[in-house]
N, C-alpha and C positions, 0 to 999 in steps of 0.2 A: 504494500500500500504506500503509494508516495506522500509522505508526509507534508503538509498543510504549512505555507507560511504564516507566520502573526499578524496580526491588521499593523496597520501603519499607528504608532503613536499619537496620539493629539494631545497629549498631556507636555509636550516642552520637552520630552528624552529625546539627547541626540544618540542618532544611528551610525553606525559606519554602511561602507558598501561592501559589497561580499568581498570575504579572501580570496576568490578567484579571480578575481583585480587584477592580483600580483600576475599572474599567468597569462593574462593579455598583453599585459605591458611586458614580460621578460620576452615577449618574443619578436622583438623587432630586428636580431641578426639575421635570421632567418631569410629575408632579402639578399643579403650581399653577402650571405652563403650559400644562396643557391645562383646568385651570377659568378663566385668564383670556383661552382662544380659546374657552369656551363662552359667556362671559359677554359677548364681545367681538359672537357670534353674537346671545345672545340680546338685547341692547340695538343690534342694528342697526349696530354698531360704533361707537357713542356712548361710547367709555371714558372715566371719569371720570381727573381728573389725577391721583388718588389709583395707582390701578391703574398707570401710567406710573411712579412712585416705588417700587413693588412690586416691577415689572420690571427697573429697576434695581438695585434692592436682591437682590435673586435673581440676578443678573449677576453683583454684588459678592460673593455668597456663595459662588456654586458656585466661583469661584477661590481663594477660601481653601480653604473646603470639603476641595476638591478637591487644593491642593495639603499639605494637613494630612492627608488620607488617604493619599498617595503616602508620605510619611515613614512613618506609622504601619506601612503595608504591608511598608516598609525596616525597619521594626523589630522586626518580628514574627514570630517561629518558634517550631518545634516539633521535636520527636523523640520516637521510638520508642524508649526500651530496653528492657532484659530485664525490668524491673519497674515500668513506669511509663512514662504519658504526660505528658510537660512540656512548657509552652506558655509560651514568655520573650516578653514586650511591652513596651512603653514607651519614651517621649522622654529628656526631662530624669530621670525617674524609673525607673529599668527594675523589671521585677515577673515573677520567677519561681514559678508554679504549678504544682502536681506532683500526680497521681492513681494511687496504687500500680496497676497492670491488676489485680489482685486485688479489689478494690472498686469496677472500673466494672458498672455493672448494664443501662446503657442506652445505646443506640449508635442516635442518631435521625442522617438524610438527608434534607435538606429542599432540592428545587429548584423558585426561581421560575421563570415564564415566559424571565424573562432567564438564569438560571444554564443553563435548559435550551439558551437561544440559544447561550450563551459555554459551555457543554458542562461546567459546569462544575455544584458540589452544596455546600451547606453540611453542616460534619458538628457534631453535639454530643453530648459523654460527661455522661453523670450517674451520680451516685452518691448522692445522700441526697435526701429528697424536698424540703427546705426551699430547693432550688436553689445553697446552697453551695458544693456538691461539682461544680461543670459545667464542662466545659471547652468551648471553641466555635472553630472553624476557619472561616471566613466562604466561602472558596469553595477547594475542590482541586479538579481533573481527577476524574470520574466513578469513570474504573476505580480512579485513583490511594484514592480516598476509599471507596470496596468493599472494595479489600486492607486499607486500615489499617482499617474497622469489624471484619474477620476476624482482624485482629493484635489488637485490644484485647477481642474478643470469645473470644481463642481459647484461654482456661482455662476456659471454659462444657463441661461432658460433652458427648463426643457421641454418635451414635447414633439411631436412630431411633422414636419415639414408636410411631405405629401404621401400619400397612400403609397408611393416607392420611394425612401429615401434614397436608393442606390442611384447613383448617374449613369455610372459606367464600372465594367470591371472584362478584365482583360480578355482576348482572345487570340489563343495561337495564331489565327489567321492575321492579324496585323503584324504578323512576324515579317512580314512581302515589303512593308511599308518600310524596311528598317535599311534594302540595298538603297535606295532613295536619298540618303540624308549625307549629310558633310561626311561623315565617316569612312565610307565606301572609299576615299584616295585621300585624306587627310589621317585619319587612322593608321593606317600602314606605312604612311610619311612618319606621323607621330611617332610608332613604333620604333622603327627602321631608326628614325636619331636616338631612342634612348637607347637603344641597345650600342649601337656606335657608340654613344657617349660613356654607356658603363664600360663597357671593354676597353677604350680609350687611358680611362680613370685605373686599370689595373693594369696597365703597361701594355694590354695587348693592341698590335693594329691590325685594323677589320680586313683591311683593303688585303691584307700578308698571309692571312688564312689561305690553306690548301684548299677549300672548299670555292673559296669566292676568285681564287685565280684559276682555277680551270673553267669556271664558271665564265669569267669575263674572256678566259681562251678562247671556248668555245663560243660566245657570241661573235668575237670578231673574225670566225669563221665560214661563218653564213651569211648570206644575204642582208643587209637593213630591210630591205623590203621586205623579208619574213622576219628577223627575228623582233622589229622595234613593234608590227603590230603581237606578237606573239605576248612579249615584253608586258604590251598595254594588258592584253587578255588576261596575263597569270595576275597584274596588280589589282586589276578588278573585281576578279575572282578574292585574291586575299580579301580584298577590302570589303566584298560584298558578306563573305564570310564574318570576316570580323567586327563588322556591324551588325549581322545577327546575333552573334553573340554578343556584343555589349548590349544590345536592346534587351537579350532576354535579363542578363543578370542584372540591369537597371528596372524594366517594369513586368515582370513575370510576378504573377499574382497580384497586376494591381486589382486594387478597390479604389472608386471613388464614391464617397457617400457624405449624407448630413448624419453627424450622429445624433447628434439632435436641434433644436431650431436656431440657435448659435455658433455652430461649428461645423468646421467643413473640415474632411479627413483624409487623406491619401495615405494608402498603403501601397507599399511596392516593394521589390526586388527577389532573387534568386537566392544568390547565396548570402548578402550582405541584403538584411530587410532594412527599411525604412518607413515611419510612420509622421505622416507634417499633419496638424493641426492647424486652421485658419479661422480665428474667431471671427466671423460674419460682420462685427464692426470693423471692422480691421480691412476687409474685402472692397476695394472701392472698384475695381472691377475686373476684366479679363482680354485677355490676347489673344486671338487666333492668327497662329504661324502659315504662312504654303510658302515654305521653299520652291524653286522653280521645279527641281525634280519631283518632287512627292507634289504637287499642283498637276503636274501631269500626269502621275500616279491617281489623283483623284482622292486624294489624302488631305491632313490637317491635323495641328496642335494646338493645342491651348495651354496657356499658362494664364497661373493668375496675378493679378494689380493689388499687393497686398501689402499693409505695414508688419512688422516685427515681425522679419523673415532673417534678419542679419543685414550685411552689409551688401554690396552689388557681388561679387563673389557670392557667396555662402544663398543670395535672394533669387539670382538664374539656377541653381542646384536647389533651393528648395521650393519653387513656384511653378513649376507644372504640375499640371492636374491632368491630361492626355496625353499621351504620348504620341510618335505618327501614327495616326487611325486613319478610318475614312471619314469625309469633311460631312457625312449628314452626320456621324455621331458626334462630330466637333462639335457641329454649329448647334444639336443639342443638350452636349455637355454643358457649353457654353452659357446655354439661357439657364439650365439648373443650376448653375454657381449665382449665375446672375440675379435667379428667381424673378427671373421676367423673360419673354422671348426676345434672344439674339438679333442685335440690326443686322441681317446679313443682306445690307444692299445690292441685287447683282449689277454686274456692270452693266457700262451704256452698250448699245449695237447688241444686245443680246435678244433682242424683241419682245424686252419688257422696260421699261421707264425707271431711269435712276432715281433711288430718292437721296442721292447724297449731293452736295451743292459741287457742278462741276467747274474747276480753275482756269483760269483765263489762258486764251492760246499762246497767250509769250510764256506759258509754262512747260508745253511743247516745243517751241523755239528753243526754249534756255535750254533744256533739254540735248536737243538734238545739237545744240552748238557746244557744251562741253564736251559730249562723249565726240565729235571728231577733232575738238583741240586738246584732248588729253590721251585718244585710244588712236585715232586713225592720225593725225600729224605729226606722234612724234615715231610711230613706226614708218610710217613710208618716209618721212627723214630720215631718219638712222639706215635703212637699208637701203635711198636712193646715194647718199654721201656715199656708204661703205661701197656699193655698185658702180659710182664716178670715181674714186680712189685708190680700191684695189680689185674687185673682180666686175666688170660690166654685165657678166651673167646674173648680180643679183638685181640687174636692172627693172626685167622684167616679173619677177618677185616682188620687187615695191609695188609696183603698177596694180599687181594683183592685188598684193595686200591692201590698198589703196582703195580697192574696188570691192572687196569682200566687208572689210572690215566697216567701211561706208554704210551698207546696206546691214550688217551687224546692228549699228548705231543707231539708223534711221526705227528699225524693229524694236531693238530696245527700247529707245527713245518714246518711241508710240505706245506700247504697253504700257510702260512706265506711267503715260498721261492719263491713258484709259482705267488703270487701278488708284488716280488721284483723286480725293474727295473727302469734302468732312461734311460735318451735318449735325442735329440735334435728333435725338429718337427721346420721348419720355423725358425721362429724367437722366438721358446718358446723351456724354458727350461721344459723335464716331469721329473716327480719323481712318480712313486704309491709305495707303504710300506702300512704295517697291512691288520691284518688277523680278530682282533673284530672290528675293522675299518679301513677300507681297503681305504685309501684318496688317487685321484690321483692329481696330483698339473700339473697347465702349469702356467709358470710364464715366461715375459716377459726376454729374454737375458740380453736386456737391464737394465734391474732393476737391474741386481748383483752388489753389493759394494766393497764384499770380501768374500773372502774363508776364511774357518776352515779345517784344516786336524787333526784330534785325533781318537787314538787307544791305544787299552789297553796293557798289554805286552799280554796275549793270541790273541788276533787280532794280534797284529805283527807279532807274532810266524805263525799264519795260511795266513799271507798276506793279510791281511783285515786293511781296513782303513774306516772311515768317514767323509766326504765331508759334510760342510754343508756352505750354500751360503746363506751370509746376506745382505738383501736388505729393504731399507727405505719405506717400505708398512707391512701394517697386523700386524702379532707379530713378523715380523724384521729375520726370517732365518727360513730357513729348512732345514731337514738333509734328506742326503742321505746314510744310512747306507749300511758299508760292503762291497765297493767298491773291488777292488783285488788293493793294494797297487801299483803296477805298472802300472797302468792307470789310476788312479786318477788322479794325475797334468795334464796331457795331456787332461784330459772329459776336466779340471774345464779352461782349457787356450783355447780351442775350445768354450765353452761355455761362454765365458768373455773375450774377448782378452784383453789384455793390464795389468791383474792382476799378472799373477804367472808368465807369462816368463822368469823374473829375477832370478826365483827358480829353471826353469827348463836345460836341457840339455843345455852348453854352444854351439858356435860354433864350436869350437874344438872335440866335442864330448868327452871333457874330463870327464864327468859324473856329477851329480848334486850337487849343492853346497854346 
């Protein structure tokens, strides 16, 4: 019979965190001793003496290490009172932290591979989005770390949202959506430099391995016309792989639900779970992502517009709520975070009527004229000079380039205008912008703090301006480019009353100030 944890104290007794603490944290060699048995592999067992001093050195550390964390572990508690979670640390210095429960907004569960071995869960409280406000318990007992997220969660209302609180939860089948995303050749890029870079760091060079010069023997034996597409095929392959894989071990067994009329919950992951909490005041609204590949896929993400998630680091890793799905279950994830239906404007030329306000045609112009003074002029320069200089054969290569990359520009350029639009829905402000990622935002009226207006001197010249509204959730503002300069103040004092009016038309209609 598995023996019953104790309820959480409410009487003021501090706790510590389990002794299987120590067991998490001794194992951090583990790493760069399994890159100097790779390295040990891949050099035939030829380790340099350097690597030998390493291993020492790692010998020497994890006993310190190791008995520096035992203390810390001896020093470290926590309790539950009636108003507050307190987290007392320290050696020579002790340091008492205090977060009233009234002000925790977010109760994240995070187990690695290993906490799940040692049954155990890290927990973390937040309160302010700038990471201030966080309290962290490195590892408790599973059930132990559920009871206290329900103690510190439990002046949240409760009750029940809608006859389904569930949004969303995972299915294999979005596994498809996963070769789609940045990963697929930035993944394998990724890879490819750490691994260079560890072997690097232990005296071995990559390039010197037996494996990787027959490797490049063999390519300068064939063909480029076969091996460089061949080349592209195995990297895509890796990539497409290795984006499945990271997909599964990130959102495999998500859940997205209300656990109750306050909070919004995500679970996720494989081997390493993770649980984010979003208190509903906190929630001012939501993202939906279409990278250009997964938009062709007929995919879409959503993430949420949220306070006390951490810092911008820590707020992109804890604010999706979808992962790549398909974009009907976005666009209804979306309105259930929302708790109203999603503005999902379609676009113009679709043979339904835009309702988002569309920007002025110098917004297509500006457009179309940076991308051929930044993509097509400085390439067909550089290869016209280098083709007058030293080979004339690349003459006719600029030409091309010149011609391809043009009509590139003019494509881009025009989607780009056609996914441009803001507008009011309800009580939400929209914004969609981009063309490689096409994001459309509803974010709550209410959230605005304050406006930005900037523009450059060519935007003035063409009557274009940029709006952009900053508000205390997510990474703190978003722009709304390219506005037409004379309706600007008036979108941004519709959309926020009580900010710009001072700026705007007196009562006189003497003109603006």
């Amino acid at each position: 019979m598995t023996p019953t944890t104790p309820p959480l104290p409410q009487d003021g007794g501090w706790r510590r965190t389990h002794p299987r603490t120590l067991l998490v944290h001794a194992t951090w060699p583990l790493p760069p001793l399994a890159s100097l048995t790779a390295a040990a592999v891949a050099t035939g067992g030829r380790i340099p003496p350097g690597t030998w001093i390493t291993l020492a050195t790692l010998t020497m550390s994890f006993a310190v290490v190791t008995a520096v964390g035992a203390v810390r572990w001896a020093r470290t508690e926590f309790r539950v009172t009636g108003a507050a979670l307190e987290v007392r640390t320290g050696v020579l210095t002790r340091r008492l932290r205090t977060v009233p429960l009234d002000r925790i907004r977010t109760v994240d569960l995070t187990a690695t591979p290993l906490h799940r071995v040692l049954r155990l869960t890290a927990l973390r409280a937040g309160t302010a989005g700038d990471g201030s406000g966080v309290l962290a318990l490195d590892a408790l007992p599973v059930a132990e770390a559920g009871r206290l997220r329900g103690a510190l969660l439990a002046r949240a209302a409760s009750g029940a949202v809608t006859d389904d609180p569930v949004l969303a939860h995972f299915s294999p089948r979005w596994l498809r959506y996963a070769p789609l995303t940045f990963w697929v050749v930035g993944g394998v890029l990724i890879a490819a430099g750490t691994v260079h870079r560890v072997l690097h760091g232990m005296g071995v060079d990559f390039w010197e391995l037996g494996f990787v010069r027959r490797a490049f023997a063999a390519f300068g034996t064939v063909s480029p016309w076969l091996t460089v597409p061949a080349a592209l095929l195995v990297l895509l392959a890796a990539g497409a792989v290795g984006a499945v894989a990271l997909y599964a071990e990130n959102w495999w067994h998500h859940r997205l639900e209300w656990a109750d009329a306050s909070t919004l919950r995500v679970r996720r992951g494989l081997f390493t779970t993770r649980t984010v909490t979003v208190d509903r005041a906190r929630l001012r609204g939501v993202l939906l992502r279409e990278p250009l590949l997964l938009r062709a896929g007929g995919g879409a993400a959503v993430r949420a517009v949220a306070g006390g998630l951490g810092d911008r680091d820590e707020n992109r890793a804890r604010s999706g709520l979808l992962p790549p799905a398909p974009r009907a279950l976005a666009v209804r994830v979306a309105g259930g975070a929302l708790r109203a239906p999603f503005p999902d404007p379609p676009l113009p030329g679709r043979g339904v009527p835009a309702t988002l306000v569309r920007h002025p045609r110098a917004a297509l112009r500006r457009r179309r004229l940076r991308g051929l003074l930044w993509v097509t002029l400085p390439g067909t320069a550089l290869s016209a000079g280098c083709g007058v200089a030293f080979a004339p054969v690349l003459l006719p290569w600029a030409g091309a380039y010149a011609v391809v990359s043009a009509g590139v520009v003019w494509w881009a350029a025009r989607a780009a205008y056609r996914a441009l639009g803001h507008g009011l829905c309800g009580g939400h402000l929209v914004v969609r912008s981009g063309v490689f990622s096409r994001d459309t935002l509803a974010l709550e009226r209410s959230a605005v703090a304050a406006w930005t207006f900037s523009s450059t001197p060519f935007g003035r010249r063409a009557g274009l301006v940029t709006l952009t509204a900053a508000f205390a959730a997510g990474e703190g503002r978003h722009r709304i480019p390219d506005l037409a300069a004379a309706r600007a103040p008036g979108f941004a004092a519709a959309t926020a009353p009580g900010i710009v009016e001072e700026f705007l038309v007196g009562a006189d209609g003497g003109g603006r100030r």
